[in-house]
GUKE-790952 format. One record per residue (C-alpha): x, y, z; residue in one letter; residue number from 1. Coordinates in Angstrom, 1 decimal, always signed. Layout:
BEGIN
+--------+--------+--------+-------+--------+
|   east |  north |     up | kolpa | vexlum |
+--------+--------+--------+-------+--------+
|      X |      Y |      Z |     A |    NUM |
...
+--------+--------+--------+-------+--------+
# end
This chain:
BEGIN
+--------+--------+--------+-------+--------+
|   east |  north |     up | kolpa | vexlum |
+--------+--------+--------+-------+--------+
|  +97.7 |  +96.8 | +113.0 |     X |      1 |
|  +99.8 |  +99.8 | +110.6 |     X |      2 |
|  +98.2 | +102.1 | +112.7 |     X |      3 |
|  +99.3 | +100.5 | +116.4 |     X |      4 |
| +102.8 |  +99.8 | +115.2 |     X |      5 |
| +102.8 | +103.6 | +113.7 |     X |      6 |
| +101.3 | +105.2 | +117.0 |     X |      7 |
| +103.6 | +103.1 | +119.2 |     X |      8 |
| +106.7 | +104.0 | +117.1 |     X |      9 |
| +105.6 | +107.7 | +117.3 |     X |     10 |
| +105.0 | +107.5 | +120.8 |     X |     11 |
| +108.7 | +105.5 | +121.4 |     X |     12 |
| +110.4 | +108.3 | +119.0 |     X |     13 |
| +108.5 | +111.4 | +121.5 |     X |     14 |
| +109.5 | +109.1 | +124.6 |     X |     15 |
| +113.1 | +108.7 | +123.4 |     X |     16 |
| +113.8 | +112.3 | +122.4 |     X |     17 |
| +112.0 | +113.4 | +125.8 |     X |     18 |
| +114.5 | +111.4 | +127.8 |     X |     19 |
| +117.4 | +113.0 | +126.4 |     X |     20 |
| +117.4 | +115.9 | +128.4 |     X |     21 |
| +118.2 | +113.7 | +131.3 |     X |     22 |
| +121.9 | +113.2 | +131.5 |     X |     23 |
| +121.8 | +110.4 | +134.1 |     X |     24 |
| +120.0 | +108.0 | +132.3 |     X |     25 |
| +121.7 | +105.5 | +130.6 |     X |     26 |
| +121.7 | +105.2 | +126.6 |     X |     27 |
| +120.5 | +101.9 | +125.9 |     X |     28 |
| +117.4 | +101.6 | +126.4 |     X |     29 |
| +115.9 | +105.3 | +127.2 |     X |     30 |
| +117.2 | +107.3 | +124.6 |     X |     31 |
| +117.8 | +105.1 | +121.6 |     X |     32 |
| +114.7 | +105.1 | +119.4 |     X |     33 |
| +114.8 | +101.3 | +118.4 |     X |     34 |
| +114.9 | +100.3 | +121.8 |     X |     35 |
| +112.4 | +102.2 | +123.2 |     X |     36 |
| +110.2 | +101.4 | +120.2 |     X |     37 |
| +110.5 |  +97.6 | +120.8 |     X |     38 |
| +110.2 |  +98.1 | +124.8 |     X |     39 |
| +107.2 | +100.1 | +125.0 |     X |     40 |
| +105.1 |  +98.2 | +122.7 |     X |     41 |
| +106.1 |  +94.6 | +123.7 |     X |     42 |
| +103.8 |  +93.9 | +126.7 |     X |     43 |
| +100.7 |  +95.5 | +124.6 |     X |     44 |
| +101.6 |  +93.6 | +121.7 |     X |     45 |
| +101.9 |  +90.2 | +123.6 |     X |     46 |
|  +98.6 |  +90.8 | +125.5 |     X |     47 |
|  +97.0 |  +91.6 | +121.5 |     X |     48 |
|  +98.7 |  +89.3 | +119.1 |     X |     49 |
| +100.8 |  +86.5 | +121.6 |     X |     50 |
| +103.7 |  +85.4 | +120.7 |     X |     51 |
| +103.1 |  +87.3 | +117.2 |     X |     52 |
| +103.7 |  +90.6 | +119.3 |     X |     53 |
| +107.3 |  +89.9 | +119.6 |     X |     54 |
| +107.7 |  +90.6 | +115.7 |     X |     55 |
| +105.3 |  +93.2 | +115.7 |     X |     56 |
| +107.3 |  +94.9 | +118.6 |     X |     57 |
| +110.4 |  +94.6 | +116.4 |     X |     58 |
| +108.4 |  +96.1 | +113.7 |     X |     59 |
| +107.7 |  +98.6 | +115.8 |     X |     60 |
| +110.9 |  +99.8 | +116.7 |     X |     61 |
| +112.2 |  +99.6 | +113.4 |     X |     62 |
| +109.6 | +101.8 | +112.0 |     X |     63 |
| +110.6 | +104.5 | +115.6 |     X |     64 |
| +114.3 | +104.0 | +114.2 |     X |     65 |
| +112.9 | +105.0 | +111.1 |     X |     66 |
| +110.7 | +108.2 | +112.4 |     X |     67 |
| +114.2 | +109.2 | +113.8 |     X |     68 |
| +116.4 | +109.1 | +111.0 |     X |     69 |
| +113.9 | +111.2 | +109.0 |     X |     70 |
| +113.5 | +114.1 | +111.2 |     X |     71 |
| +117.4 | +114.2 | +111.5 |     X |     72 |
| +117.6 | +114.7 | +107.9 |     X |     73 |
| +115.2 | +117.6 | +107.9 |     X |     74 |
+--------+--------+--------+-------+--------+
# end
């Protein structure tokens, strides 16, 4: 499960920080790391764990919000 909610937050953070270049699209829930994070893994999640998923999807973006802060501080 560590290494789902750490490939799903990955993939969320390389989502989010793709969609920035697109000026149209709205903030909240494209570019914003968290969001994306919690978005893109719920339906997996749900289909995996149930009603679980939900709080690993949270987890999940969380850990993206996480990934982002990091690299900004590099």
């Amino acid at each position: 499960m560590i290494l789902e909610i750490l490939g799903f937050a990955a993939l969320a953070h390389l989502g989010a920080d793709f969609l920035e270049q697109f000026e149209w699209l709205p903030s909240k829930p494209f570019k914003c790391n968290l969001c994306s994070g919690f978005w893109y893994s719920i339906g997996p999640f749900l289909a995996l764990y149930g009603l679980k998923g939900i709080l690993v999807a949270a987890i999940t973006g969380i850990t993206s919000e996480a990934i982002y802060k990091i690299l900004n501080r590099l």
